[in-house]
Structures are given as structure tokens and as C-alpha cells.
C-alpha positions as CSV (number, residue, x, y, z in Angstrom):
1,X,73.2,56.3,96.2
2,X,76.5,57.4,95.7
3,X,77.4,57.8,99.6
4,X,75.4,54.3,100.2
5,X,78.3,52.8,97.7
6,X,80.7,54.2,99.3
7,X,79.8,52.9,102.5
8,X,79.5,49.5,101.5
9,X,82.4,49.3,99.9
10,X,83.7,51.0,103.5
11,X,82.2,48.4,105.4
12,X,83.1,45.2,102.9
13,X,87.1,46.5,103.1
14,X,86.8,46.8,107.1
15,X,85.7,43.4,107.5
16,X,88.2,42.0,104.9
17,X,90.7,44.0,106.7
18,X,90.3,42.5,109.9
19,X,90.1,39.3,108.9
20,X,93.4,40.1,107.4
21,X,95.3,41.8,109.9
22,X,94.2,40.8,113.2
23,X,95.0,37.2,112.0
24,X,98.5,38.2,111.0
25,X,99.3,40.5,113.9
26,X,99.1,37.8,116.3
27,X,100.9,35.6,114.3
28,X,103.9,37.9,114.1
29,X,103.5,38.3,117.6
30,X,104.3,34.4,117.7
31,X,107.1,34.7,115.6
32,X,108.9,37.0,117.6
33,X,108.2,35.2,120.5
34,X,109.1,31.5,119.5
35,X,112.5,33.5,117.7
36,X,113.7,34.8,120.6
37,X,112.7,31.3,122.7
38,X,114.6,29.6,120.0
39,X,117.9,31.8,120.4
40,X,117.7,31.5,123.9
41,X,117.5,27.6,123.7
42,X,120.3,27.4,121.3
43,X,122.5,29.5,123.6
44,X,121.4,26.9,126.4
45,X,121.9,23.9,123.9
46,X,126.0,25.3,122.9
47,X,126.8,24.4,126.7
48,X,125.4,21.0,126.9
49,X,128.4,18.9,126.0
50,X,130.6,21.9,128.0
51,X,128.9,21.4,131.0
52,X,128.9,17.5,131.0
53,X,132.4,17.4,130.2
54,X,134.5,20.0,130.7
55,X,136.5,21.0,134.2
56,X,135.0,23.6,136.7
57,X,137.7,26.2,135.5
58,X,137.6,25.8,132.0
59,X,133.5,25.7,132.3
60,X,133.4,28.5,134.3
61,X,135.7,30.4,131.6
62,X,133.2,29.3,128.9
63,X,130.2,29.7,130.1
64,X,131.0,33.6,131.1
65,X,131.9,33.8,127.5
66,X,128.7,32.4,126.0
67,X,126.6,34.3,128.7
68,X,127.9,37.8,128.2
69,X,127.1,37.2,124.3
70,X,123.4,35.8,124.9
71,X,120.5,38.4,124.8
72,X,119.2,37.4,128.0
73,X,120.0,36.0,131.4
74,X,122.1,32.2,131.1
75,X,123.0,30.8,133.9
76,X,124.5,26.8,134.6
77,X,123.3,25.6,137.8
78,X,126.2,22.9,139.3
79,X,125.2,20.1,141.6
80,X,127.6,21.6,144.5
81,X,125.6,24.6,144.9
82,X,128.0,26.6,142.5
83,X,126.9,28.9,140.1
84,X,128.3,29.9,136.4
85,X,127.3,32.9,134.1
86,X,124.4,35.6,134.9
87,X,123.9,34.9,139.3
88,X,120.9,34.5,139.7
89,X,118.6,32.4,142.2
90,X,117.7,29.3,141.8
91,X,114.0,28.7,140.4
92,X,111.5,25.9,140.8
93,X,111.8,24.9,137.5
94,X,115.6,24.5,138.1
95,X,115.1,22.5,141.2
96,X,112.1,20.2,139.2
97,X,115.1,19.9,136.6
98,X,117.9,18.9,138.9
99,X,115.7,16.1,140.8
100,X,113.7,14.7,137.7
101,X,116.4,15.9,134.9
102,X,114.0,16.9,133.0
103,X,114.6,19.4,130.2
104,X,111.2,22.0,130.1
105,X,109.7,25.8,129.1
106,X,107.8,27.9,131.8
107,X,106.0,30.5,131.1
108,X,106.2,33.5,133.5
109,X,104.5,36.8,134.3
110,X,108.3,38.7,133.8
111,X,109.4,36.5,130.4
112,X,109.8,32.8,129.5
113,X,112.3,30.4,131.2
114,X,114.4,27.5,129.1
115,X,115.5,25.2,131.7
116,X,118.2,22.6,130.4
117,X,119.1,19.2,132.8
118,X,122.5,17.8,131.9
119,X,123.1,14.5,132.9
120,X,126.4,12.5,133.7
121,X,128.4,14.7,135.3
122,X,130.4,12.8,138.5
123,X,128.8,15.3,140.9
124,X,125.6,15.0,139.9
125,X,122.6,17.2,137.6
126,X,123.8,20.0,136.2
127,X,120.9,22.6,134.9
128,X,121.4,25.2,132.1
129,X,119.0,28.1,132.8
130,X,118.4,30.8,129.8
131,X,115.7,33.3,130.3
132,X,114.0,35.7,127.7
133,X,112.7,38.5,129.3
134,X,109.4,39.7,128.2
135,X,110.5,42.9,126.2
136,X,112.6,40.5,124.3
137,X,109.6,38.2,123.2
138,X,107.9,41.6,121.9
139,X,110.7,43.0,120.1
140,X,109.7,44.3,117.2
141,X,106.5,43.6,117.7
142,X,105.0,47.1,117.8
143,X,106.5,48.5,115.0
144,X,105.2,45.3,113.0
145,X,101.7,46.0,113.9
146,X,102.4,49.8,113.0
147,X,103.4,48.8,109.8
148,X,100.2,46.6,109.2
149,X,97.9,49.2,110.4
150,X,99.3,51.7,108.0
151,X,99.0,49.6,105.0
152,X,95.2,48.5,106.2
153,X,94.5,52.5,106.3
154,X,96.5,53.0,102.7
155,X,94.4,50.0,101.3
156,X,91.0,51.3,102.7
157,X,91.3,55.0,101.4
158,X,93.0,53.2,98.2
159,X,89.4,51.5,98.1
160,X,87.0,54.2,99.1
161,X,88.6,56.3,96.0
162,X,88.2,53.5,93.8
163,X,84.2,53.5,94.7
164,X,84.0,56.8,94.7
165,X,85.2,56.8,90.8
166,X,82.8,53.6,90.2
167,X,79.8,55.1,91.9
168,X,80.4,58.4,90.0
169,X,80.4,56.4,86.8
170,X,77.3,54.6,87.8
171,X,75.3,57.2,89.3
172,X,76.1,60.0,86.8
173,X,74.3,57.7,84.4
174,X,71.0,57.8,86.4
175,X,71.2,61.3,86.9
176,X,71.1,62.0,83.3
177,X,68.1,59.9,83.0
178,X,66.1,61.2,85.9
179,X,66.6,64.6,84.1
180,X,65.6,63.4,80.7
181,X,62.6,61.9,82.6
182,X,61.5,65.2,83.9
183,X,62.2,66.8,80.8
184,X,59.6,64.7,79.0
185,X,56.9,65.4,82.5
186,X,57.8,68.8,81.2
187,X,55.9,68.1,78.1
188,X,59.8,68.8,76.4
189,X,59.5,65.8,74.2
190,X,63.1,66.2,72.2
191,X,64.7,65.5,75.7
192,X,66.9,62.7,74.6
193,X,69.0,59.9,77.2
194,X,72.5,59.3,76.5
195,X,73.2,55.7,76.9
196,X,76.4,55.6,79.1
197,X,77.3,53.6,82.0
198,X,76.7,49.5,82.5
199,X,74.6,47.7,80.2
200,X,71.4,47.7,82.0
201,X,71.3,51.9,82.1
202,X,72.2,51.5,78.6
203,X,69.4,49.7,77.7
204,X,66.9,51.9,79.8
205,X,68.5,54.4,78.4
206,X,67.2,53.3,75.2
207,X,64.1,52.6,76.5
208,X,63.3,56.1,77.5
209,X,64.4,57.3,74.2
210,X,61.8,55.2,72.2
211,X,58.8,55.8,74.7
212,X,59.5,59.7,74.1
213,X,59.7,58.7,70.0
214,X,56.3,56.8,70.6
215,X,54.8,59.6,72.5
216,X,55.5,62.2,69.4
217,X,54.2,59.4,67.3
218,X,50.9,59.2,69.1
219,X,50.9,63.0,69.5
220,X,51.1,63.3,65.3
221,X,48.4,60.5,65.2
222,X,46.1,62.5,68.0
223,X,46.5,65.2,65.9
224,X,46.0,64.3,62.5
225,X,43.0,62.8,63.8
226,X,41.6,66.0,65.4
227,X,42.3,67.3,61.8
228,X,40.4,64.6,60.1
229,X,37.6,64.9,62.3
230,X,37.8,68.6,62.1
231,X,37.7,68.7,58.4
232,X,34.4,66.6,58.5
233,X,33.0,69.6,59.7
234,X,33.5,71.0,56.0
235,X,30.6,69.3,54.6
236,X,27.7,70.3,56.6
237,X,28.9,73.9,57.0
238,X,28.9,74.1,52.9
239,X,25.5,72.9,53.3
240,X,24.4,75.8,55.4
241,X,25.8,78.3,53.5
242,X,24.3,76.8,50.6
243,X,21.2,77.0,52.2
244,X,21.7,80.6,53.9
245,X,22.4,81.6,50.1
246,X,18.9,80.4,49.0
247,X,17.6,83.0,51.9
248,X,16.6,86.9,51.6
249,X,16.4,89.7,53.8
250,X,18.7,90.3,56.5
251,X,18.3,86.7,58.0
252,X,20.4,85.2,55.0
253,X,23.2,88.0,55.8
254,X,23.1,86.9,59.5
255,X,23.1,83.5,58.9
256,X,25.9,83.7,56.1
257,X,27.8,85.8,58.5
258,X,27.8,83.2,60.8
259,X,28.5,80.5,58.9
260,X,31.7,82.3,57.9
261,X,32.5,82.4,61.4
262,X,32.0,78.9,62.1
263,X,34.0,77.9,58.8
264,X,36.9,80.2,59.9
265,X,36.8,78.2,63.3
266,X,36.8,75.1,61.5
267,X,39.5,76.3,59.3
268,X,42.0,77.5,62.4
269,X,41.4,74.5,64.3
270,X,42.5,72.3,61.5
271,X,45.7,74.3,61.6
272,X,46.6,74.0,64.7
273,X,46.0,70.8,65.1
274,X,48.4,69.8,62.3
275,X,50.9,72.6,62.7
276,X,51.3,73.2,66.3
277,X,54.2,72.7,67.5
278,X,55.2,70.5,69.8
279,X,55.0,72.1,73.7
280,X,58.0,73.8,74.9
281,X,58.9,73.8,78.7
282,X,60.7,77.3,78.1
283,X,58.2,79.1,76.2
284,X,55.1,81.2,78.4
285,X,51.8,82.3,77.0
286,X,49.8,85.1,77.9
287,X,47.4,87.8,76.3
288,X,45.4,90.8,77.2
289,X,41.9,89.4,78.8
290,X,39.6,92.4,78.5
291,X,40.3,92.8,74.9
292,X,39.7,89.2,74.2
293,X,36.6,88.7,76.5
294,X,35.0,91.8,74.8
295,X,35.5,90.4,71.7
296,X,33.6,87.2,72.5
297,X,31.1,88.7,74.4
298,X,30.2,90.6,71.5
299,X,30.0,87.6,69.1
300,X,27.7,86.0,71.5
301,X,25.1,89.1,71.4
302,X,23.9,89.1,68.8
303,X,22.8,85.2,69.5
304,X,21.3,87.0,72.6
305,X,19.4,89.4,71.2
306,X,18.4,87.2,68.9
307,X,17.1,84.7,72.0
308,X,15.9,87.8,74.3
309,X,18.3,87.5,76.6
310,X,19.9,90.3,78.6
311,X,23.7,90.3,78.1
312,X,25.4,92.5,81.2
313,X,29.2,93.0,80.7
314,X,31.3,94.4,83.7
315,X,35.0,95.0,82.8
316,X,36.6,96.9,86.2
317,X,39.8,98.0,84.6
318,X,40.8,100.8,81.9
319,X,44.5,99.3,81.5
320,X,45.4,95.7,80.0
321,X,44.6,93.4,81.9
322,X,47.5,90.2,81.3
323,X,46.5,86.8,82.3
324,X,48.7,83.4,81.6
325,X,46.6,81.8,79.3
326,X,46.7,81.6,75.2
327,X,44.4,84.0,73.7
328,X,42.7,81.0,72.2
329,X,42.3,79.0,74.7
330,X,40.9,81.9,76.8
331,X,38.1,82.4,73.8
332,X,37.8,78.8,74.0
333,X,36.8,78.9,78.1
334,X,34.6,82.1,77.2
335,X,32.6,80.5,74.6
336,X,32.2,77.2,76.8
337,X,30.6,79.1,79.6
338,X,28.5,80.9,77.3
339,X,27.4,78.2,75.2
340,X,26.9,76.2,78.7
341,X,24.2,79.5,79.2
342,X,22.3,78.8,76.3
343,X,22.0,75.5,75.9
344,X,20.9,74.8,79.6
345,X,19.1,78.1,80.4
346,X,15.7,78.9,78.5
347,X,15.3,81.5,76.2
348,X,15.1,84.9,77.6
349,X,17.1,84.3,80.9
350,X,19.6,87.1,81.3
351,X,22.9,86.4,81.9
352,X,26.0,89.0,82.7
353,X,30.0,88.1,82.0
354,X,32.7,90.1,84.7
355,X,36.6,90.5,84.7
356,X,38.3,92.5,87.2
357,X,42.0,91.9,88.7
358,X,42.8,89.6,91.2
359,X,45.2,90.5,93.6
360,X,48.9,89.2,92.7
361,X,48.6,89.3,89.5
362,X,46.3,88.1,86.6
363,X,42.2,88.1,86.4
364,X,39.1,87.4,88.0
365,X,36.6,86.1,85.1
366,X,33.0,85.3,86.6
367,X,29.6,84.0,84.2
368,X,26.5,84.3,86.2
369,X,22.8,83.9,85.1
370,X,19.2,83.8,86.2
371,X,18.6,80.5,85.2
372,X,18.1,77.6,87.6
373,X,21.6,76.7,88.4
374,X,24.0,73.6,88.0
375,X,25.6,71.2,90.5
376,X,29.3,71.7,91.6
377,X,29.8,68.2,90.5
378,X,29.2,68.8,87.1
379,X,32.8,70.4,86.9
380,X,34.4,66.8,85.9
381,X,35.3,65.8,82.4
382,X,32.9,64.2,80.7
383,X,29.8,64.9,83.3
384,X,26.8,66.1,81.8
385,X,22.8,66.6,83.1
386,X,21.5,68.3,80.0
387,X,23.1,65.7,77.0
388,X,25.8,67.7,75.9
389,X,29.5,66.5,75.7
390,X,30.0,67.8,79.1
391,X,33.5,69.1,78.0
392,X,32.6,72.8,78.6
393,X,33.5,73.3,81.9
394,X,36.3,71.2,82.1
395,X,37.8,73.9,79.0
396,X,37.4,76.3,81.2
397,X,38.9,74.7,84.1
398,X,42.0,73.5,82.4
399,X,42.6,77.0,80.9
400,X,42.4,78.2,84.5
401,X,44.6,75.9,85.7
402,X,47.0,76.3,83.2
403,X,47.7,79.7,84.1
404,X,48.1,79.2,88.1
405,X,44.6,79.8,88.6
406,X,41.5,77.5,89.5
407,X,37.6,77.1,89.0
408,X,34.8,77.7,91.0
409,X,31.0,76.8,91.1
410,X,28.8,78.9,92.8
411,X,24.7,79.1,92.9
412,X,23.6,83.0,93.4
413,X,21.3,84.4,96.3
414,X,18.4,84.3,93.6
415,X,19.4,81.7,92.4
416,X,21.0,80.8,89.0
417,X,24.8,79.4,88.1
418,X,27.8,81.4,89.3
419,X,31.6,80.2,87.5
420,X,34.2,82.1,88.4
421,X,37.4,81.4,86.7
422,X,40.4,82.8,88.5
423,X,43.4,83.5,85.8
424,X,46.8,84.0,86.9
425,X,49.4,86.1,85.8
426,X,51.7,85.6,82.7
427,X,55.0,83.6,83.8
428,X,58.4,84.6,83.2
429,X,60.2,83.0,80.6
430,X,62.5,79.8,81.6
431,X,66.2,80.1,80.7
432,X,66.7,76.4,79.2
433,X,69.3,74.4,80.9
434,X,73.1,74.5,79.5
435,X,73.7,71.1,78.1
436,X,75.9,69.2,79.7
């Protein structure tokens, strides 16, 4: 934008500048011209009342004396043939003005030609000639144009660095705000716009500040919402562990146990939703995934023994295995996958849960069971055969992507649902840009 200023300004001065100068060259050129025509015809005119007057010795004495001081040829044509001042031959405009005595301005190829007739002499037409040779009608000429063309170039640089200061002030403006804009894409939400520059960046400027003040207002809203919502969650979990309380044996201890677990859940997510701070551009998460996927796996066995189902877990690494992805949010794409297995697979299918690296970094997670398999389609928000939320696999999904990383459906030779979640690696921090 700055370069596209700069040209028009360019391109506005170069027209203004023509229609300037060209104008005014030529009309010095006219200047000089009709100056030097209008020496050279008062040269001629000071030996009018000489020639129709004076003797032929006396005139011949004068006009020597006015011809060696002209700046050109001047030459007094007698009627006997004679000639006074510069010799030169006689012209047809100095014949036309002998017979017609008629006073007239040729133009020639070599100069311009003032032809005077003087009439009343006793032997007839006199004719003053004065000639202005053509370097005389274009002297000074050049150096006049010179001139002209040396201020035209001083004015047009004099302009480009003016618009090259004004389009720096205005595009420096716009700069600032496309990087306050990406800032915000960047989730950085105390990016803030300076307002500098005209008005109307001012007032986007402003603009872009209060949509980034609405979006943490919504964002507190969203949240204490999710807390609200969570917290309703209180009142049937005291029920159940009211009820598990009523119980005896080893059932009551399973199901209190449980409850606990859910209530702690409850509890967290409440939490974070009200105390999480806001999401940082320069911050990376990561954790260890075989520690955290053997914990969940062994939360959900016990619901598997429980439900006869045979719970294979495959872990092809003895070192820590580092993935991009929040610890919880990696528990939280663990227990959507295995939820997904028990609520759409019956009781007693066996199901296995793998993690091995993937190559450049990060984690190969895969969920496979022997139940009777699920459409690829069914990995969109909100998509559901079985009447759940159908929010499950798009958890896992997101945590995938999150990390560099993607998610795959996949039906097994024997049928049965394959997900394979590929996790990458954990991202080095971001050094946060200086402030301006």
C-alpha cells in the first residue's frame, strides 16, 4: 500500500508537471524569440527618419554606426542599387518591399527577416533590412528549459518524500492493527490496538479493541455457565452416594468409590471452568502419554470386569512417551473412546487400547473392539447413531488436532471400530514479540 501511494502521488506530480512546464517552456521560447525580433525592429525603426532624410554620406556614416552596434545583420537597401551597413544580397522580401512599400516579417529556415520600406525619398523606396539569425531567437533558451527541468525534478523528489512520510503515517497504523488482529486469531485476547493515524483507523481501532473486550466477556459468561451447569451435577451425585451409603458388601464400597470419582470430576471441572486462564499464544502443553493412558485404562477396568469385557492394553515403549496435548484433555479423549465402547458395544465385547511412537515425534494412540463397528461419518460434532450427545469423538479429534496430529476411523478385518488418534509432539515455547 505504501509503494501504491507513492506511485500515485508519482504519477499525479508528473501530470501536474507537464502541464506546468511544457506550457511555460514554449512560452519562454516565445519570449526570446519575439525579444530579439523586437530589438532587431527597433534597430531598423532608429534609421527610418535617417534614411528618408539624410544625404548619402552622412547616411552611409550613420547607418555603419547603428549596424556595427545591432546584434544581427542591418542592411539599408537604396533605390540606385547602393548598399549601406552589413552587404548582403538583396532578398525577395526586399524587392516585394521596394515595389509595394510595404513594411513585413518573414520567416526563414536560417532566422527571421524585418524588412522596413521608407518612402519619400527623391530617388525612390528605400528598404531597411534587419535580420535575427536563428541562434539569436534561441538565446537563452536552453539554459531556461534546464532551469525548469531541474526544479520539475527538485519538486517531484520534494513530493515523493512528502508521500513517503504520509504513507508511513498511514500505513504504520494498519500495520499495528493487522497485528493486533492476529494476536486475537491467536486466541491472545489482551492484544490491544493503539488508535493512531486518521480518524477512520482511529475509530477501527477502537472497534477492535471492544470486540476483543466483548470476546472476554462472552468467554467469562461461557464459563460461568459451564460452571453453573457443572455444579448441577452436585445434586444427583449426593443422591447416589446417599444411596450407595444405604448399601452393604463390597458393592456399596465400589459404588461409593465411584461416586467419589465422579464428584472429584465434577469438582475439577468447575474449577477450571471459572479459573482458567485465559489462552496464551506463548505458552505449550504437553504430558507423558503412557503414564496418563495407563491411568485411565485402569479406571475403566474395573467397569469391564464388571461388564465381562476383555480389556487388552499394548504400550510399545519403556521411556516417556511426550505428546502436545494437556494431560486432561488427553484423559478426556481416552475416556470418550472408551465410553463410546461401552455405550455402543454390548456387554462382553472385548475391546484393547495401544500407544506406541510415531515417527517425528509424539504418539500413536489406537481403540479397537469386536463390536460391530461405526461409520467414518460419525466423526462430526454433534453426529450421533446410538442417542448420545455425539460429542465423543469430536473430543478426541480436537485433542489430536490440537497437538499437530489428526483422527482416523477405521473398521477391522473382523470387523469392529478401529480410532486411531495420532498425537504429535510437544512444541517449543514461543518467545512473545518485543513491544513496539
Amino acid at each position: 500500500m505504501r509503494r501504491r501511494l507513492t506511485l500515485l502521488v508519482a504519477a499525479t506530480m508528473c501530470l501536474a508537471l507537464l502541464a506546468f512546464v511544457v506550457p511555460l517552456a514554449l512560452l519562454l521560447r516565445t519570449v526570446a524569440q519575439d525579444r530579439a525580433t523586437v530589438a532587431a525592429s527597433a534597430d531598423a525603426q532608429s534609421l527610418v527618419s535617417l534614411v528618408g532624410t539624410a544625404d548619402p554620406t552622412t547616411l552611409r556614416t550613420s547607418v555603419e554606426h547603428v549596424a556595427a552596434g545591432a546584434r544581427g545583420p542591418l542592411t539599408v537597401f537604396l533605390a540606385d542599387g547602393s548598399v549601406l551597413g552589413t552587404p548582403v544580397a538583396r532578398t525577395g522580401a526586399v524587392r516585394l518591399a521596394a515595389l509595394a512599400g510595404v513594411s513585413r516579417t518573414v520567416e526563414r529556415a536560417d532566422g527571421r527577416e524585418i524588412v522596413v520600406a521608407v518612402l519619400g525619398r527623391p530617388d525612390g523606396t528605400a528598404v531597411i533590412r534587419a535580420f535575427v539569425p536563428a541562434a539569436e531567437l534561441t538565446r537563452g533558451v536552453t539554459q531556461a528549459w534546464l532551469v525548469l527541468a531541474g526544479l520539475g525534478v527538485a519538486l517531484l523528489l520534494l513530493g515523493l518524500l512528502v508521500a513517503d512520510r504520509l504513507s508511513r503515517a498511514l500505513v504504520s497504523p494498519i500495520a499495528d492493527l493487522s497485528a493486533v488482529s492476529h494476536r486475537l486469531a491467536r486466541a491472545d485476547l489482551t492484544a490491544r490496538a493503539r488508535p493512531d493515524g486518521p480518524p477512520e483507523l482511529r475509530e477501527v481501532a477502537g472497534a477492535l479493541n471492544h470486540l476483543a473486550d466483548r470476546i472476554q466477556e462472552l468467554l467469562r459468561e461461557e464459563r460461568e455457565q459451564v460452571a453453573d451447569l457443572s455444579h448441577r451435577l452436585r445434586a444427583p451425585l449426593t443422591s447416589l452416594r446417599l444411596e450407595a451409603e444405604s448399601l452393604t458388601g463390597t458393592d456399596a464400597a465400589r459404588i461409593t468409590a465411584r461416586v467419589d470419582a465422579m464428584e472429584r470430576a465434577v469438582t475439577g471441572l468447575i474449577s477450571e471452568a471459572r479459573h482458567r486462564p485465559e489462552a496464551d499464544p506463548h505458552t505449550h502443553a504437553e504430558c507423558e502419554a503412557a503414564s496418563a493412558l495407563r491411568e485411565r485404562v485402569a479406571f475403566w477396568t474395573v467397569l469391564a470386569e464388571d461388564t465381562g469385557r476383555a480389556v487388552a492394553l499394548d504400550i510399545t515403549t519403556e521411556g516417556p512417551l511426550p505428546v502436545g496435548v494437556p494431560a486432561d484433555e488427553l484423559a478426556a479423549a481416552v475416556d470418550a473412546l472408551l465410553g463410546n465402547v461401552f455405550a455402543h458395544t454390548p456387554d462382553g465385547t472385548a475391546f484393547s487400547v495401544s500407544l506406541s511412537p510415531r515417527p517425528g515425534g509424539g504418539a500413536v494412540l489406537t481403540v479397537a473392539d469386536d463390536g460391530p463397528g461405526l461409520s467414518a461419518d460419525l466423526a462430526r460434532r454433534g453426529a450421533s447413531l446410538g442417542g448420545s450427545t455425539g460429542l465423543g469423538l469430536d473430543i478426541a479429534r480436537r485433542a489430536a488436532q490440537s497437538s499437530g496430529g489428526d483422527m482416523t476411523l477405521t473398521t477391522g478385518r473382523a470387523g469392529g471400530a478401529h480410532v486411531t488418534l495420532e498425537l504429535g509432539p510437544p512444541r517449543p515455547p514461543v518467545t512473545p514479540p518485543s513491544s513496539r
